[in-house]
Each structure stands twice: as C-alpha cells, then as structure tokens.
N, CA, C and O atoms as CSV, one atom per row, in Angstrom:
chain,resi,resn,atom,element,x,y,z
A,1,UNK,N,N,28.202,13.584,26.043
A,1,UNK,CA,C,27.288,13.844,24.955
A,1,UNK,C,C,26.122,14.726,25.385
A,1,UNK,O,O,25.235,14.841,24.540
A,2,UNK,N,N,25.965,15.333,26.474
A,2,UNK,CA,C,24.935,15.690,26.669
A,2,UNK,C,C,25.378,17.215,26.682
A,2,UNK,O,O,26.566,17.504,26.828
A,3,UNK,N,N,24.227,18.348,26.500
A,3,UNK,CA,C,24.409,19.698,26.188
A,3,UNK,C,C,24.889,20.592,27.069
A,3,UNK,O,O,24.251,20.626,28.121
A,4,UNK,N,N,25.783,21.312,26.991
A,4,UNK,CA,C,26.515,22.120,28.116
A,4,UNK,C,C,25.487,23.722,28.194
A,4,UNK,O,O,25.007,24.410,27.292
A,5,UNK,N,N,25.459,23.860,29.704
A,5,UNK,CA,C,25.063,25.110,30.041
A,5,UNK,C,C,25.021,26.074,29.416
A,5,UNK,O,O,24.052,26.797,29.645
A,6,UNK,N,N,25.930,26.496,28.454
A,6,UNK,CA,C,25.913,27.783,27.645
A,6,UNK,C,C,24.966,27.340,26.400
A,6,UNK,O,O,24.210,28.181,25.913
A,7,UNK,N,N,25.007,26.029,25.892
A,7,UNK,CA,C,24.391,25.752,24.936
A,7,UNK,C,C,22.814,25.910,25.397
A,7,UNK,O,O,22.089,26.768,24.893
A,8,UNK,N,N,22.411,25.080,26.309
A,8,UNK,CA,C,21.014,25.020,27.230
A,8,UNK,C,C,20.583,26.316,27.186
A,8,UNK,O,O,19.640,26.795,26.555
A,9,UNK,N,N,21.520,26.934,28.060
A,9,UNK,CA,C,20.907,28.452,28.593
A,9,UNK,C,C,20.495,29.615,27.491
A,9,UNK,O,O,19.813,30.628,27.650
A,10,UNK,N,N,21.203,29.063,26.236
A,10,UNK,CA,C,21.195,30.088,25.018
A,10,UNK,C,C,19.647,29.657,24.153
A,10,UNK,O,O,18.785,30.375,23.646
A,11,UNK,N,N,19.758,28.405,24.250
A,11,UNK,CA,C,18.438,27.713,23.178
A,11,UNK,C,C,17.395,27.978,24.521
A,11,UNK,O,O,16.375,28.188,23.864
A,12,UNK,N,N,17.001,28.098,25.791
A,12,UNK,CA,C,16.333,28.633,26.354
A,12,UNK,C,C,15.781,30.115,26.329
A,12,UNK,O,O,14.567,30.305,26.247
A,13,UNK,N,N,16.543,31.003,26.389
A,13,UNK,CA,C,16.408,32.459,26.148
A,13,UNK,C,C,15.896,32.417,24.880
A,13,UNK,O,O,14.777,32.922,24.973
A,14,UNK,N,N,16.118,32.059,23.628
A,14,UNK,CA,C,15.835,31.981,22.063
A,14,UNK,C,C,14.900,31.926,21.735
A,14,UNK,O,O,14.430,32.692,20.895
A,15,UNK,N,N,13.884,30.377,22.647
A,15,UNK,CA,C,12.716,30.114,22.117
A,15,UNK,C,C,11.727,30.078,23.601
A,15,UNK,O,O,10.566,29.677,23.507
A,16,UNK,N,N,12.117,30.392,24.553
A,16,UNK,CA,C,11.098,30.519,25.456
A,16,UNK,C,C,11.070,32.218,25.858
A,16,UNK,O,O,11.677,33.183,25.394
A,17,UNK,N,N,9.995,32.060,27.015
A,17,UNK,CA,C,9.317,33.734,27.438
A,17,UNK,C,C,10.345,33.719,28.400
A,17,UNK,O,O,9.462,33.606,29.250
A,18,UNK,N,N,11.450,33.727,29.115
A,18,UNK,CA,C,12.116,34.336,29.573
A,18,UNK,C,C,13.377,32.684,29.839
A,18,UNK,O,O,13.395,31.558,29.340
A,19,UNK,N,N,14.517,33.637,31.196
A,19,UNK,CA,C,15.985,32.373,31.120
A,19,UNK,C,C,15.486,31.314,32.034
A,19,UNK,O,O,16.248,30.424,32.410
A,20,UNK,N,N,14.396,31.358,32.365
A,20,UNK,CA,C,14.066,29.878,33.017
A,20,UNK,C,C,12.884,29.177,33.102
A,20,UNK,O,O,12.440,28.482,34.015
A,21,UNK,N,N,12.180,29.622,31.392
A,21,UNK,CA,C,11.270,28.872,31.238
A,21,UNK,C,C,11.147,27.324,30.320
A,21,UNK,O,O,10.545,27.138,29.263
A,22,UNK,N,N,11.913,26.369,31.114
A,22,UNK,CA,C,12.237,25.195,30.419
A,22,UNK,C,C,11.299,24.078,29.881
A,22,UNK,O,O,11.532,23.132,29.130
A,23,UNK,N,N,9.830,24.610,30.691
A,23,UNK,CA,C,8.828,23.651,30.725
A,23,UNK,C,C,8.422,23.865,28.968
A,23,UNK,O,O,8.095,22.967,28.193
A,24,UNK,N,N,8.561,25.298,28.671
A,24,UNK,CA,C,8.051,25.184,27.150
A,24,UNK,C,C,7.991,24.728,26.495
A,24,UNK,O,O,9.105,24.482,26.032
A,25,UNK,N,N,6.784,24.084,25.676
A,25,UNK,CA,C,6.794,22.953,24.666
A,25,UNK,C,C,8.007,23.321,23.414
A,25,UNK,O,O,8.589,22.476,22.733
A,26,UNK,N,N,8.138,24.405,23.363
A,26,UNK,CA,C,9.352,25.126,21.805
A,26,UNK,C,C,10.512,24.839,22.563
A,26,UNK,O,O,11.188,24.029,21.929
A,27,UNK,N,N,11.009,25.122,23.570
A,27,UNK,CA,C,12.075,25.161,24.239
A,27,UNK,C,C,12.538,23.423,24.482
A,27,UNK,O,O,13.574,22.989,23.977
A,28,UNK,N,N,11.837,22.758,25.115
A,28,UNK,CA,C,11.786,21.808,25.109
A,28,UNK,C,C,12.536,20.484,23.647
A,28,UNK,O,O,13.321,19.536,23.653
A,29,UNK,N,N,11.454,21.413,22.313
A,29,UNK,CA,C,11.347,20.697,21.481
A,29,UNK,C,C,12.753,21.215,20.750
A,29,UNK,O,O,13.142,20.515,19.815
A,30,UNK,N,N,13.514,22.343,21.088
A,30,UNK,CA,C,14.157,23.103,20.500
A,30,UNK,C,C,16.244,22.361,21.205
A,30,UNK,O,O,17.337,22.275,20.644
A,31,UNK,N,N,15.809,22.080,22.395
A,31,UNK,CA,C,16.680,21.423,23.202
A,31,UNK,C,C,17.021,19.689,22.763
A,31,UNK,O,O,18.147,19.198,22.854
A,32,UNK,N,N,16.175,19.170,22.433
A,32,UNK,CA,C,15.748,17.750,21.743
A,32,UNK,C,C,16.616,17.495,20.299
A,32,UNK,O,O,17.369,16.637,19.837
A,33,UNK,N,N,15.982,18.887,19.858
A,33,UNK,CA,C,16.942,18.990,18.266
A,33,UNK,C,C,18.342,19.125,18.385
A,33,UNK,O,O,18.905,19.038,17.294
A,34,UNK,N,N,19.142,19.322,19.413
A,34,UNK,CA,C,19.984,20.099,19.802
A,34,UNK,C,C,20.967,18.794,20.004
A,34,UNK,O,O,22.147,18.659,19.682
A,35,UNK,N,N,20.102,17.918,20.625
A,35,UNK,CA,C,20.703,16.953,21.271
A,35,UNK,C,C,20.597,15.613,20.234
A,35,UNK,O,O,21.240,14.571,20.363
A,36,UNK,N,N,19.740,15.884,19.308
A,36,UNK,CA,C,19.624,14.853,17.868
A,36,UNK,C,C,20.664,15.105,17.041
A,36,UNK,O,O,21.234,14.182,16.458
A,37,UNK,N,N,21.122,16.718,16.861
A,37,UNK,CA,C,22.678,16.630,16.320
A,37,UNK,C,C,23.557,16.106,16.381
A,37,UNK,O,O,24.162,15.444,15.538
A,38,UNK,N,N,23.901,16.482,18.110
A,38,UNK,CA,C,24.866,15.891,18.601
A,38,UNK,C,C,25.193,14.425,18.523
A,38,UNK,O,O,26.196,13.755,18.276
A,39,UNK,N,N,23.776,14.173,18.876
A,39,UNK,CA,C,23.616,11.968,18.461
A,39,UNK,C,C,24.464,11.984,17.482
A,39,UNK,O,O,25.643,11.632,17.500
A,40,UNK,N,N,23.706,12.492,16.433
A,40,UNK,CA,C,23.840,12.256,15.111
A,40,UNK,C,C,25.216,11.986,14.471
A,40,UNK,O,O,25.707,11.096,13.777
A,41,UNK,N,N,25.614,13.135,15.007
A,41,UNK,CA,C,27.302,13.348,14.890
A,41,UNK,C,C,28.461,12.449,15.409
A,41,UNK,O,O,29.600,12.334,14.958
A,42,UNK,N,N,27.826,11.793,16.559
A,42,UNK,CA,C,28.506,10.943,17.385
A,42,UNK,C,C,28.786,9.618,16.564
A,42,UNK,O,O,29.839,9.142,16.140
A,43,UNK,N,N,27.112,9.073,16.468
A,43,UNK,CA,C,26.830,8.052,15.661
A,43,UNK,C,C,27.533,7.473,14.203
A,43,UNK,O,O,27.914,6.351,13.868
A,44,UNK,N,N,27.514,8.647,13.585
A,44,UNK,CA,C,28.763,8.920,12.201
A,44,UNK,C,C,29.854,8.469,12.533
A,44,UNK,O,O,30.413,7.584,11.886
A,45,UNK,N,N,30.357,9.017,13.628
A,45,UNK,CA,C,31.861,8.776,13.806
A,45,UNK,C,C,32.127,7.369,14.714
A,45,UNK,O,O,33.168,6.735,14.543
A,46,UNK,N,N,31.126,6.942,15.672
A,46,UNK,CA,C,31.496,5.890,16.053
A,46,UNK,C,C,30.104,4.851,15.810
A,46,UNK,O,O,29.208,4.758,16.649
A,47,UNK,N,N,30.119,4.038,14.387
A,47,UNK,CA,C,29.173,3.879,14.137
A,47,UNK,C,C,28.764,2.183,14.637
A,47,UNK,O,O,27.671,1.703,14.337
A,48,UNK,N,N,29.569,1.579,15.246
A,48,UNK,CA,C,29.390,0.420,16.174
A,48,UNK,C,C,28.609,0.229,17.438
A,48,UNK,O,O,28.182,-0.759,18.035
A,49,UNK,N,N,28.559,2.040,17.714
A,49,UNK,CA,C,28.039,2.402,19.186
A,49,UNK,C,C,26.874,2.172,19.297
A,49,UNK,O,O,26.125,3.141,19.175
A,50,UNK,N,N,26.138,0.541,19.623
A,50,UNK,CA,C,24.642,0.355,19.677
A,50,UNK,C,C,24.040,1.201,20.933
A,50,UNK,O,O,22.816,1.331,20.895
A,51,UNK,N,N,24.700,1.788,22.023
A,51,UNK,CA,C,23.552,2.396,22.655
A,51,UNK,C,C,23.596,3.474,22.431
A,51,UNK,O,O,22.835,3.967,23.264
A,52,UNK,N,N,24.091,4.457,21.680
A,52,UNK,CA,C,24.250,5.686,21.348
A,52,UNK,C,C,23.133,5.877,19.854
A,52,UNK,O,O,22.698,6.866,19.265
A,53,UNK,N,N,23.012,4.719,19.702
A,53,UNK,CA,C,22.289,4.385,18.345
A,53,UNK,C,C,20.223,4.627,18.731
A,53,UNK,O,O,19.183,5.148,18.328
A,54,UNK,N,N,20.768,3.872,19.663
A,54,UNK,CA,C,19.173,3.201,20.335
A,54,UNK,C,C,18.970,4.550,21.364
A,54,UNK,O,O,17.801,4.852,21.600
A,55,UNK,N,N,19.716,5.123,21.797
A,55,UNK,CA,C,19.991,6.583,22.398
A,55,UNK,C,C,19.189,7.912,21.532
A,55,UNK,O,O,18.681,8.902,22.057
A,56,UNK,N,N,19.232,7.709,20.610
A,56,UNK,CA,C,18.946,8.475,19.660
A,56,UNK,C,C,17.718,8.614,18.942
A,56,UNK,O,O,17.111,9.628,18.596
A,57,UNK,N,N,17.437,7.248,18.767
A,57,UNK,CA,C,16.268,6.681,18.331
A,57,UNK,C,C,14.954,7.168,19.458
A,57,UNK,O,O,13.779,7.395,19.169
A,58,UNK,N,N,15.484,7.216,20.528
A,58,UNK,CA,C,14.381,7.636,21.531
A,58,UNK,C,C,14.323,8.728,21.493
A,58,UNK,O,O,13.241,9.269,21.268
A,59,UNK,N,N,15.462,9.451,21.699
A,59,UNK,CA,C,15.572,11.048,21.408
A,59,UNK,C,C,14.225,11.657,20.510
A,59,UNK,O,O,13.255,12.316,20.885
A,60,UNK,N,N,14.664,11.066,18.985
A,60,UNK,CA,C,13.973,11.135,17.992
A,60,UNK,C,C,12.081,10.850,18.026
A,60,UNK,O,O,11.256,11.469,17.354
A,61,UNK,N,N,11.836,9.857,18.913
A,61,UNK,CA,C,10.792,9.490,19.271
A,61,UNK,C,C,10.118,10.436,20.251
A,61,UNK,O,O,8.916,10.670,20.131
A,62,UNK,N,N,10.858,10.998,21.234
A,62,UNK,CA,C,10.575,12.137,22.406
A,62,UNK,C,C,9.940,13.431,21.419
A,62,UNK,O,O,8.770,13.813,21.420
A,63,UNK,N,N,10.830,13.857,20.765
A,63,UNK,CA,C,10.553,15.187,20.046
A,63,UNK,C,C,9.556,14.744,18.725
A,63,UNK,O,O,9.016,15.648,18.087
A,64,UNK,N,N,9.357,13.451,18.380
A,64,UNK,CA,C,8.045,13.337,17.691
A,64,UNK,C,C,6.784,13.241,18.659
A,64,UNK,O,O,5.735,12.931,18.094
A,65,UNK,N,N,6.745,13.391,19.601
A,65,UNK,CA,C,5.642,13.335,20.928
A,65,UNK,C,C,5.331,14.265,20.789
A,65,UNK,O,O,4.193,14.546,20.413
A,66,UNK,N,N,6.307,15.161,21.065
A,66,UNK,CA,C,6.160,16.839,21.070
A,66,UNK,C,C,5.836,17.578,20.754
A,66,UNK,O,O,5.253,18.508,21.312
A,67,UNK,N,N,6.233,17.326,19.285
A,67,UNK,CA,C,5.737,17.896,18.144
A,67,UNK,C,C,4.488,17.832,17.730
A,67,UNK,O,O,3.983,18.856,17.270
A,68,UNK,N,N,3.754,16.663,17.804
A,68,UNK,CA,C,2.326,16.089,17.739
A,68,UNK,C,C,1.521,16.888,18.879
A,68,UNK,O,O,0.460,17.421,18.553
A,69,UNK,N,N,1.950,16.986,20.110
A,69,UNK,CA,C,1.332,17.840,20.978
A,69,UNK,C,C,1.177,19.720,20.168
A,69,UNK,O,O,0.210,20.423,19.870
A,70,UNK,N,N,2.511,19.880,20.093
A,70,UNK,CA,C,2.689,21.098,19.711
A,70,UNK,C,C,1.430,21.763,18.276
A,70,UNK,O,O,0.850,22.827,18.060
A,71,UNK,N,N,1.510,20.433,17.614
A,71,UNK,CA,C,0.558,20.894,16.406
A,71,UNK,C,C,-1.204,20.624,16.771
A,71,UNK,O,O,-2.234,21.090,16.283
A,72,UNK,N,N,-0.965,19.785,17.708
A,72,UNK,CA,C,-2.328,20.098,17.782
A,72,UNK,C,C,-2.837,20.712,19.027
A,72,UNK,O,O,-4.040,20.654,19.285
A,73,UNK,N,N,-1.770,21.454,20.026
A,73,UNK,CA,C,-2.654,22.768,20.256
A,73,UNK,C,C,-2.484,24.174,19.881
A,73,UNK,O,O,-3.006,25.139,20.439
A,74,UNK,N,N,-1.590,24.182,18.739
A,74,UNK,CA,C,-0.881,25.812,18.250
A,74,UNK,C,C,-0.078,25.464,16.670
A,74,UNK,O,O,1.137,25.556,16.496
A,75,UNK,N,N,-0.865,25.143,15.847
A,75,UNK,CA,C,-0.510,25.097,14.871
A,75,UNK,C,C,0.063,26.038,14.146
A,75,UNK,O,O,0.680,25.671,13.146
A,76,UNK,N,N,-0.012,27.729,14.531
A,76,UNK,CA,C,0.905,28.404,13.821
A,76,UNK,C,C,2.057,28.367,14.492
A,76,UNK,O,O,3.045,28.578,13.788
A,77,UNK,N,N,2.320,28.097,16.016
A,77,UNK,CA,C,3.477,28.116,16.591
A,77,UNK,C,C,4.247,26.662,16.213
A,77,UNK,O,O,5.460,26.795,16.057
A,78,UNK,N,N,3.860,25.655,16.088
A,78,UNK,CA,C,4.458,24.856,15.659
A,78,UNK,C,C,4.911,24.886,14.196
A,78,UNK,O,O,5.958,24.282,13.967
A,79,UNK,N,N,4.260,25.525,13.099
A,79,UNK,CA,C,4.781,25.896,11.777
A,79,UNK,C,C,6.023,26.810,12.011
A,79,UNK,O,O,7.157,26.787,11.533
A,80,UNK,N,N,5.514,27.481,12.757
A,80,UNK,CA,C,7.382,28.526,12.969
A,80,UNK,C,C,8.295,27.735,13.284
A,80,UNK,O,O,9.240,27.506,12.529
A,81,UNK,N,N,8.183,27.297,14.228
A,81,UNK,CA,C,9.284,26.558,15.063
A,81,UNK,C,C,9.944,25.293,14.238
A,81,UNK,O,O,11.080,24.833,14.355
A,82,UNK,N,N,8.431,24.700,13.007
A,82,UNK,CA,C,9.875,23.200,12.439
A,82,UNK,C,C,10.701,24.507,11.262
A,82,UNK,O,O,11.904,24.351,11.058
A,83,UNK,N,N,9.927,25.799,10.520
A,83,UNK,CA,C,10.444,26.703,9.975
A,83,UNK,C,C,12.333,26.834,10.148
A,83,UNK,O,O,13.372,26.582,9.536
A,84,UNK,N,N,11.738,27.512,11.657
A,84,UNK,CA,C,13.017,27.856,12.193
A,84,UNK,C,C,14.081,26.838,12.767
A,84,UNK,O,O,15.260,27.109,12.994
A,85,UNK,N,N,13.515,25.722,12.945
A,85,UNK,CA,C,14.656,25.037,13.140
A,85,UNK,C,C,15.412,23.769,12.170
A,85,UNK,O,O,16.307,22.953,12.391
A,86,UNK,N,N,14.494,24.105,10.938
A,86,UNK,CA,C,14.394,23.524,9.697
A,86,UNK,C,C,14.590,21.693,9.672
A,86,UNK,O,O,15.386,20.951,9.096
A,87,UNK,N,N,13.410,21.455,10.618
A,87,UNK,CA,C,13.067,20.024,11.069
A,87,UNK,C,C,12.824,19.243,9.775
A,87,UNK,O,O,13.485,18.328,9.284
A,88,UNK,N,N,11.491,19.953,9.268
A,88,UNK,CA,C,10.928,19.465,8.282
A,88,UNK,C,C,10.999,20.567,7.013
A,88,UNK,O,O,10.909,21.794,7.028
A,89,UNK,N,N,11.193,19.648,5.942
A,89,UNK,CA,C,11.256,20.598,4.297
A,89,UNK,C,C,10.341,20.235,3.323
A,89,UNK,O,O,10.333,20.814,2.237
C-alpha cells in the first residue's frame, strides 16, 4: 500500500523547487493525499480491515497538521494547493 517511486518522484518534481526537495510543506502535503487515496480505495474493497482503517485515519490527521501549518504561514500557497489538489470544495 505504500507509494511507488515513480509515483513519489513525479508528485515531488510537481509541487516542490526541484527532484529532491521532500522536506516541502506542498510536497509533503501533496504525497499524504496520494496516500489517502490509496487508503481509501483499499478500505472500500476490504472493508473489515481495522488497521488499514485506523491507518488512514492518521494519515488523514498528519495532512490536517499540515495543512494548518501551511495556512498559517502562506495562505495564498496553501489556497492553491487545496485548489489544485481539490482537498476542499
């Protein structure tokens, strides 16, 4: 369940300043979403799976950290970014 190299390396280049800037709060937050799909998807299909459940839930909790950081030191960069990754509607 976890994100393969081409996936990583692509959502890195996308939303950070160059291919190995991982520390980025967008990149970061952008990798998180990535990996809330995947939960997500898992979860649907095997929906008995309590640690994949509770797996997720933290996930979800991580990238609400983030996000809270993100808006309150760059509030137009954080408006792009739930924009573009259409977090929030």
């Amino acid at each position: 369940m976890a994100l393969t190299k081409e996936t990583t390396s692509s959502i890195v280049t996308k939303f950070g300043a160059g291919a190995t800037d991982t520390g980025n709060a967008k990149v970061q937050i952008a990798l998180l979403t990535e990996r809330i799909k995947e939960l997500t998807a898992h979860c649907k299909q095997f929906p008995k799976d309590a640690c994949a459940s509770r797996g997720l839930l933290k996930v979800v909790g991580s990238r609400r950290k983030m996000l809270k950081y993100l808006q309150r030191k760059d509030l137009e960069t954080y408006r792009s970014l739930i924009k573009e990754l259409g977090i929030r509607k």
